[in-house]
C-alpha positions in Angstrom: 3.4 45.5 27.5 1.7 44.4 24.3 -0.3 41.8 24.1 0.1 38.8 21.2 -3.2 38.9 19.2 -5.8 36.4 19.8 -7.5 34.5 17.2 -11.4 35.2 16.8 -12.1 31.4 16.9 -10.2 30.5 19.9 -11.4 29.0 22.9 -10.2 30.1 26.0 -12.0 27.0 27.7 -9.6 24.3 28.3 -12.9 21.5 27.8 -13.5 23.3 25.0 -10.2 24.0 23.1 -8.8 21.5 20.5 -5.6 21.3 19.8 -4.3 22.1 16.5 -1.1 22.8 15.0 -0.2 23.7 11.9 2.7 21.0 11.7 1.2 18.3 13.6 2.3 15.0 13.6 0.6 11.7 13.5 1.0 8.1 14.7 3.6 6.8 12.7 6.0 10.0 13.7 5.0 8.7 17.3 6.2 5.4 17.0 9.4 6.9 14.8 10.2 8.5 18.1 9.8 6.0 20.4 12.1 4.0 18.4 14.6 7.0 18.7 13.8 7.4 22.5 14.7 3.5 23.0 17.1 3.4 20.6 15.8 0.3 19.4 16.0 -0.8 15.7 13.6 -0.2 13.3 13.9 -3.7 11.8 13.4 -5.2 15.6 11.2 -3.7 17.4 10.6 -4.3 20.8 6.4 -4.7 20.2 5.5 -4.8 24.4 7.7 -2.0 24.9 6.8 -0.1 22.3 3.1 -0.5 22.9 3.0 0.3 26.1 4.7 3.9 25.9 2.5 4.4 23.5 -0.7 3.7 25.0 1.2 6.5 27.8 0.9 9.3 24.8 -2.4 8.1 23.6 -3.5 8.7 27.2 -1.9 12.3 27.5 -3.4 13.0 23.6 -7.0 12.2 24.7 -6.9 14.5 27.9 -5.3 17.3 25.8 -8.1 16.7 23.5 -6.0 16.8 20.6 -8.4 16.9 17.0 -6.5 13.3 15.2 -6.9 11.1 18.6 -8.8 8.9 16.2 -5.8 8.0 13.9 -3.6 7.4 17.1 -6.6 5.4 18.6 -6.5 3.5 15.5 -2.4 2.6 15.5 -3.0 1.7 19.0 -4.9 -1.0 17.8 -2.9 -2.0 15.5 -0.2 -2.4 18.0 -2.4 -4.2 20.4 -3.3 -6.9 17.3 0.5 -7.4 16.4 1.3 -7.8 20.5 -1.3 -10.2 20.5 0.4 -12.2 17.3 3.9 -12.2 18.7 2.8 -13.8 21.9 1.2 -16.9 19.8 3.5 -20.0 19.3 5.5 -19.1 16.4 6.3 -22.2 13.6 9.5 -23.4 13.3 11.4 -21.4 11.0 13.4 -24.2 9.4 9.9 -25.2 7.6 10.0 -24.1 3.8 7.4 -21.5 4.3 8.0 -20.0 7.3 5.2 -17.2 8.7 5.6 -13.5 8.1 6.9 -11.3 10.9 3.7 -10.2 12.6 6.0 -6.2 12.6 6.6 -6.9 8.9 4.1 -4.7 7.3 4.2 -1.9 10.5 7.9 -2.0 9.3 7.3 -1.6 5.9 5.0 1.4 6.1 7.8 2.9 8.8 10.6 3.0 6.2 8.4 4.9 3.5 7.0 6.6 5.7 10.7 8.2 6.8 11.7 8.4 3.1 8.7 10.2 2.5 9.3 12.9 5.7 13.1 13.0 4.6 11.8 14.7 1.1 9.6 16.4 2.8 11.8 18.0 5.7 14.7 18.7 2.8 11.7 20.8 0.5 11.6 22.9 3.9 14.7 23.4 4.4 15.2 25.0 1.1 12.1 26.7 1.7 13.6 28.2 5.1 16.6 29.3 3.7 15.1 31.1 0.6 12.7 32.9 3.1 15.1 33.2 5.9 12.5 32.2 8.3 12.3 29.6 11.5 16.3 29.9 11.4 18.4 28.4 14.3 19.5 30.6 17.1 21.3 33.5 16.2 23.7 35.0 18.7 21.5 36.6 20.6 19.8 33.8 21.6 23.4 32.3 22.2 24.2 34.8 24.8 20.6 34.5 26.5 21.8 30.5 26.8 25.0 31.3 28.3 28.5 30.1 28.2 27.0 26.0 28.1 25.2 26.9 24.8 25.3 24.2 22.1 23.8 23.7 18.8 19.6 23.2 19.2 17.5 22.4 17.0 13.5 23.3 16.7 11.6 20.5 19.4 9.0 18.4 17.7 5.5 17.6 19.5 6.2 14.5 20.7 9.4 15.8 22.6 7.5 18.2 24.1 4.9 16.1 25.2 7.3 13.8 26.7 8.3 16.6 28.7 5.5 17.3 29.6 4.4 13.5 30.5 7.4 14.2 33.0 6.5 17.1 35.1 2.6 15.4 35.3 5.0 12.5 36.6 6.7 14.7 39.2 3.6 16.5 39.9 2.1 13.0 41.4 5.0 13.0 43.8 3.8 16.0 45.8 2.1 16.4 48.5 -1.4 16.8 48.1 -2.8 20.5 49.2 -6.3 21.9 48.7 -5.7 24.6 46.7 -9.3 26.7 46.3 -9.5 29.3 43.3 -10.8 29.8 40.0 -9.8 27.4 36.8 -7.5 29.9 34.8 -8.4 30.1 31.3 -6.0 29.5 28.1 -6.2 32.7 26.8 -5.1 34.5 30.5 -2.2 31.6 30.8 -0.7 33.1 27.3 -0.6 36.5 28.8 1.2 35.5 31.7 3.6 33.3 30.0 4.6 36.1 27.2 4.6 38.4 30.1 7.4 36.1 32.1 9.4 35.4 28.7 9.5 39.6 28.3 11.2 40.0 31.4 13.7 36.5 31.1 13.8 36.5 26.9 14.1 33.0 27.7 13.1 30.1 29.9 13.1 26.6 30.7 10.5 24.5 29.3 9.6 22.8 33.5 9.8 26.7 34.5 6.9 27.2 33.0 5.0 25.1 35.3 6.8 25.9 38.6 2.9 28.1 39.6 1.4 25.6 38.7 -0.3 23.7 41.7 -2.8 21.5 39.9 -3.0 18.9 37.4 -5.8 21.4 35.5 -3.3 24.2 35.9 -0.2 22.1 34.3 -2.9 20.7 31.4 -3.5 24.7 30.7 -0.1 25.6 30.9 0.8 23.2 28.1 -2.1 24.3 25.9 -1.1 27.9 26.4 2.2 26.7 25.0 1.0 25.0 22.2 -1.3 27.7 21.2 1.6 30.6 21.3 4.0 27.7 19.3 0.9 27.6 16.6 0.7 31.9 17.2 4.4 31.8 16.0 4.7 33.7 19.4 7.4 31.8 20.7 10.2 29.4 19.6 10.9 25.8 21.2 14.4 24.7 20.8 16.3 21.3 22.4 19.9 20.6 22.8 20.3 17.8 21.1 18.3 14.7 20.9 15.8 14.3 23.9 18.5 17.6 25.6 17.0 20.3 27.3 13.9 22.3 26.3 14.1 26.4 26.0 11.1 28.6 24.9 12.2 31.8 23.5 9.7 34.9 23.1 10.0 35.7 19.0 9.9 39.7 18.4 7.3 41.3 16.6 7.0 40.2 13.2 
């Protein structure tokens, strides 16, 4: 079998390694799917709700050690201040000058912020289909699916993570076992995952973690996935909005 190259400046330590991808998203694209995920609207936002699933990520963003935590750490503030406003007496609103919407200017920057990744994500697109590259399944990939196949479309971070926040979720449910053996590194967890994807061509995202025993091994596991996603050794695809999550093993290039 051969092996995907490894970059000269990774670190196959998980304590080490720091995340980074080349179309990594930040806080605001966080709080754009939690809206999604709540289907909430943009103009109303639930603030309590909303804060607290994102202090979840923030959580799951720190242990993956991934190299913006500051700017989420930041919103998170920002989220915990305008909480903190809405629970204050509000003034009655029949006065002439009523106060400002403590979500008003988190609002604001929200809108142009989607007007700005609607440009941006159209430029790609045009981009993608000049260079014929990061196209949607082709038939192949179809039959691999099977007869249930529907139209996917390329997973964003923050899906995966969610995904991810719900196998460390069903991992707490076990039954605690002593396990003894040696920490795995990134680097060998890539290797067995491409080596798995050769024999399947494709697989379900919480398949990857089914030899996983440990909360370390899962952590790894999803690092080694975000590494070979950064690689452009594998594609990530979801049926649908917040639909299920298939990693395919991209041919050599």
């Amino acid at each position: 079998m051969q092996t995907q190259p490894v970059d000269p400046d990774f670190e196959s330590s998980p304590d080490a390694y720091t995340v980074r991808l080349d179309r990594f998203t930040g806080p605001l694209d966080l709080l754009i799917h939690l809206i999604k995920k709540n289907e909430v609207s943009i103009y109303d936002i639930p603030i309590s709700l909303v804060t607290a699933q994102y202090l979840e990520y923030l959580g799951i963003i720190e242990e993956l050690n991934l190299d913006i935590a500051g700017e989420f750490i930041v919103m998170a503030a920002t989220l915990i201040h305008i909480k903190s406003r809405m629970l204050l007496p509000r003034p009655d609103a029949s006065q002439e000058d009523p106060e400002e919407d403590p979500r008003a200017a988190l609002v604001n920057r929200l809108l142009e912020y989607q007007k700005f990744k609607a440009a941006a994500n159209l430029l790609h697109e045009r981009e993608e289909w000049r260079s014929a590259q990061w196209q949607r399944p082709d038939q192949r990939v179809a039959e691999i699916a099977g007869e249930e196949y529907e139209t996917e479309v390329e997973v964003d971070l923050f899906s995966l993570m969610a995904a991810f926040k719900s196998v460390l979720d069903r991992a707490k449910q076990r039954p605690k076992v002593a396990i003894p053996g040696a920490q795995i590194s990134i680097e060998e967890r890539m290797q067995q995952l491409l080596a798995r994807l050769s024999e399947t061509e494709a697989c379900g995202f919480e398949d990857l973690f089914s030899d996983a025993h440990t909360r370390q091994d899962l952590i790894v596991t999803f690092l080694a996935l975000l590494e070979m996603i950064r690689t452009r050794a594998v594609r990530v695809f979801q049926a649908g909005m917040f639909g299920a999550i298939r990693v395919y093993k991209r041919g050599r290039e």
